[in-house]
C-alpha positions as CSV (number, residue, x, y, z in Angstrom):
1,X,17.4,192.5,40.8
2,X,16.2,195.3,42.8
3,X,19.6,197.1,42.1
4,X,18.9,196.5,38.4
5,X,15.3,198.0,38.5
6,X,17.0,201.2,40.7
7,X,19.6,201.6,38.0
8,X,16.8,201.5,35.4
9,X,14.6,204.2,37.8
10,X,17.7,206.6,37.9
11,X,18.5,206.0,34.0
12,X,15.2,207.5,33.7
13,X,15.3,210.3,35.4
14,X,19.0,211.6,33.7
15,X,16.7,210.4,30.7
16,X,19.8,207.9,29.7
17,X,17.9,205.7,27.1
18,X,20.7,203.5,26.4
19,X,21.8,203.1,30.2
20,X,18.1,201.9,30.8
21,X,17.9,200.0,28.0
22,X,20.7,198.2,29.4
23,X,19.2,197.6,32.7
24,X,16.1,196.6,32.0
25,X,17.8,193.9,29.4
26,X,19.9,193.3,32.6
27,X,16.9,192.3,34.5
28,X,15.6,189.7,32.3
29,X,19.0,188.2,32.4
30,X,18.8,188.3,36.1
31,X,15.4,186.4,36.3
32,X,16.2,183.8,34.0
33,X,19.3,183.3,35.6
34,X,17.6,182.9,39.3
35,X,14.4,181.0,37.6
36,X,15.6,177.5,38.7
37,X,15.0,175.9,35.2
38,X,17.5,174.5,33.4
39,X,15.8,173.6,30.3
40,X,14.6,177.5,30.3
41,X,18.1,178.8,30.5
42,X,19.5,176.5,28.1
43,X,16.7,177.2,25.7
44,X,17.3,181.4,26.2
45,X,21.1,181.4,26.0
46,X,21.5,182.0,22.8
47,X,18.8,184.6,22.3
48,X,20.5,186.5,25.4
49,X,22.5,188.6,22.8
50,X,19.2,189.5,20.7
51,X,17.5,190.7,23.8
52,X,19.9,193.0,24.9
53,X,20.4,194.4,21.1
54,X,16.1,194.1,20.7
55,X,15.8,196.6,24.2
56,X,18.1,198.9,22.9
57,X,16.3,198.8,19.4
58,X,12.9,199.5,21.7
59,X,14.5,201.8,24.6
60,X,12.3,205.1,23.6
61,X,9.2,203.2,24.0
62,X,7.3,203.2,27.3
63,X,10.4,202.4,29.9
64,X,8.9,203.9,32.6
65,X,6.1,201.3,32.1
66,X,8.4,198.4,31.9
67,X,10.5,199.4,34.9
68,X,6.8,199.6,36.9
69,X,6.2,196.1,35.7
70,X,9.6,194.8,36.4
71,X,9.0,196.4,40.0
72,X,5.9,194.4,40.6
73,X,7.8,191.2,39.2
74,X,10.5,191.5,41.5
75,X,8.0,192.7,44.7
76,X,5.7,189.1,43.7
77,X,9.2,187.3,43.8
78,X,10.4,188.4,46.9
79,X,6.8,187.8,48.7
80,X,7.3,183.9,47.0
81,X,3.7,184.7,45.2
82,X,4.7,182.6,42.3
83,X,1.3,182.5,40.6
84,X,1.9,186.4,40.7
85,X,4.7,186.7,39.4
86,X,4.2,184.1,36.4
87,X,1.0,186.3,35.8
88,X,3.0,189.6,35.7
89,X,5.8,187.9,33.7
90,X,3.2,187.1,31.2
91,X,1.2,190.4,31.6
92,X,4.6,191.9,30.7
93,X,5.6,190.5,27.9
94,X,2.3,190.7,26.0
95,X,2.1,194.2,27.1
96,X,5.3,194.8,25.2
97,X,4.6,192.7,22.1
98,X,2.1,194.8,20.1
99,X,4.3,198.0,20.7
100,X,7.5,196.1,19.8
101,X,6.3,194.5,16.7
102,X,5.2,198.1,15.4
103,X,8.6,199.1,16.1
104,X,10.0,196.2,14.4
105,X,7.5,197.1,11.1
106,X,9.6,200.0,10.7
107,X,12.5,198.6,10.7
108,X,12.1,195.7,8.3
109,X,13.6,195.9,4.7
110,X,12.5,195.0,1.4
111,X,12.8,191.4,1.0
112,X,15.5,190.1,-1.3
113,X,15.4,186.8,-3.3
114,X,18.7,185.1,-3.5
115,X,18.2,183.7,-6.6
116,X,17.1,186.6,-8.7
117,X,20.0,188.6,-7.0
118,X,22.2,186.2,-8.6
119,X,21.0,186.3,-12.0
120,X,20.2,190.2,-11.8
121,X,24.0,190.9,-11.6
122,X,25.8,191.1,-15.2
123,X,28.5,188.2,-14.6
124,X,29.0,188.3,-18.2
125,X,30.4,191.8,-18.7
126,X,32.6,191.1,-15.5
127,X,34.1,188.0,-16.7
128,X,35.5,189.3,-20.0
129,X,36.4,192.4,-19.0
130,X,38.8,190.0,-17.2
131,X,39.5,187.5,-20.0
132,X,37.6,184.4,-18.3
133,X,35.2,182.2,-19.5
134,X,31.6,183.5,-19.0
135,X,29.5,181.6,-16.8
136,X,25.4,181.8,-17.3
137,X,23.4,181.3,-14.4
């Protein structure tokens, strides 16, 4: 972990967004992976793809500050302070969710009812320009 939170410093500084994006999604990884918990792991396995792809959708905002915060994590960890680093960990992560979901705002789309996008299409026209039978929805 503390290799991850270098590679994250020296993305940084050669202002590599994407290589610290990376690394810091690394880290994560790497603390779920050493947290012990089974049901935990089991639970974030199939989110691990999202969080990788939702850091590199975030990776311009405030890195420096997450790669502090994953500092401190890793510094409670290896002192075996685990009420400090459960404190951090949540610190962390509700540090990051206001931010994040502003980000995410922008990024959201219209939203699009299946139904009326089936009737809004001209199946009619289609199907006997093609000499079949016309379906109505």
């Amino acid at each position: 972990m503390a290799a991850l939170v270098d590679e994250a410093r020296a993305a940084l500084d050669a202002h590599d967004d994407a290589r610290t994006a990376a690394a810091n999604a690394a880290f994560h990884t790497a603390i779920l992976r050493t947290c012990g918990n089974p049901l935990l792991q089991s639970m974030m396995a199939p989110l691990e793809s999202r969080v990788r792809w939702l850091f590199h959708l975030t990776k311009r905002r405030d890195t420096r500050e997450q790669c502090e915060e994953h500092a401190e994590m890793l510094a409670a960890i290896a002192a075996q302070d685990l009420e400090l680093a459960s404190d951090l960990a949540f610190r962390h992560v509700a540090s990051g969710r206001e931010p994040t979901l502003a980000l995410a705002a922008t990024w959201a789309s219209d939203p699009v009812d299946p139904i009326e996008l089936t009737r809004s299409r001209n199946r009619s026209q289609r199907d006997a320009g093609a000499g079949r039978a016309t379906r109505t929805a």
